[in-house]
N, C-alpha and C positions, 0 to 999 in steps of 0.2 A: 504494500500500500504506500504510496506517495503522495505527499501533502504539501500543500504550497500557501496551504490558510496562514494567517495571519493572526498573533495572541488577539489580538481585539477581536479578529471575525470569528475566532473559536468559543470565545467568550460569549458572542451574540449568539452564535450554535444553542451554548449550551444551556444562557436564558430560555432563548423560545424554548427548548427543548422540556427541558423545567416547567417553565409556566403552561404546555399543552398536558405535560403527562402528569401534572400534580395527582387528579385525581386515581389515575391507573399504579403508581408507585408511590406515591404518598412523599414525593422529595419534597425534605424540610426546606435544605439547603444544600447547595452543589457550586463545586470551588475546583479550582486548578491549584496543583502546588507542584515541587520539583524544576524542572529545569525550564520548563514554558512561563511557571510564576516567577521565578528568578534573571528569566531573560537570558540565559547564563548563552544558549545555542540555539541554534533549528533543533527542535526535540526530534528523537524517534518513534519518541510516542507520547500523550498527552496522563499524565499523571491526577486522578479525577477521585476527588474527596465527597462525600456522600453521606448527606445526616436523614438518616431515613425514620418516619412517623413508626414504624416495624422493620426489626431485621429480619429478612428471608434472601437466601442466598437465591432462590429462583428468579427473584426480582430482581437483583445486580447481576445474575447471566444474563437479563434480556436488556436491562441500561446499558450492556457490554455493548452487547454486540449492536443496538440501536445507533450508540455512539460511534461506534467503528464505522458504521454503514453510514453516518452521516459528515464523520470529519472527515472520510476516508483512510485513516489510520490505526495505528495499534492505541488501544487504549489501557490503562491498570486502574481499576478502581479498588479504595479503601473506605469500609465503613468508620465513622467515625463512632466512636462508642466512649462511655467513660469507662470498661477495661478495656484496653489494646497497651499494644507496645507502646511501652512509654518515651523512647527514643521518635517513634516517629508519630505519636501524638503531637512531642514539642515540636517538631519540624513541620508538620501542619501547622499547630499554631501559629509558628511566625513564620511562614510564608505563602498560605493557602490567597488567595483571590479569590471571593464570592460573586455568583452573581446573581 
């Protein structure tokens, strides 16, 4: 998969995306973090943080692969929970971008 989006156009991606499918997955809130929110390079994939109203893992297989079909890219999503690894709790913390 080859991408030529732009962080801001990923961003609007991933609003509309958010705001059509609230009711079908129930996203709280959906954020970019890693090397797309840092700016750091062209990512190889888009690193995608996810506060979901229920955790079910069948519902983050289908935001996977929704989002892949629409950045056109590899995507990794992490639920945000209050237990997760604590290491990359903080590193969402300070660098997730919501939209």
């Amino acid at each position: 998969m080859k991408n030529r989006l732009k962080k801001e156009d990923i961003l609007n991606l991933l609003k509309t995306y958010k705001d059509e499918n609230y009711e079908r997955y129930k996203i709280l809130k959906m954020g970019v973090f890693g090397s797309l929110a840092r700016e750091e390079k062209k990512p190889d994939d888009v690193d995608i943080v996810l506060h979901l109203q229920e955790q079910d893992l069948f519902l983050m297989i289908g935001i996977k692969q929704d989002l892949e079909d629409i950045l056109l890219m590899p995507v990794d999503i992490v639920s945000y929970r209050d237990q997760m690894n604590g290491f990359l709790k903080k590193r969402i913390d300070a660098e997730a971008v919501y939209v």
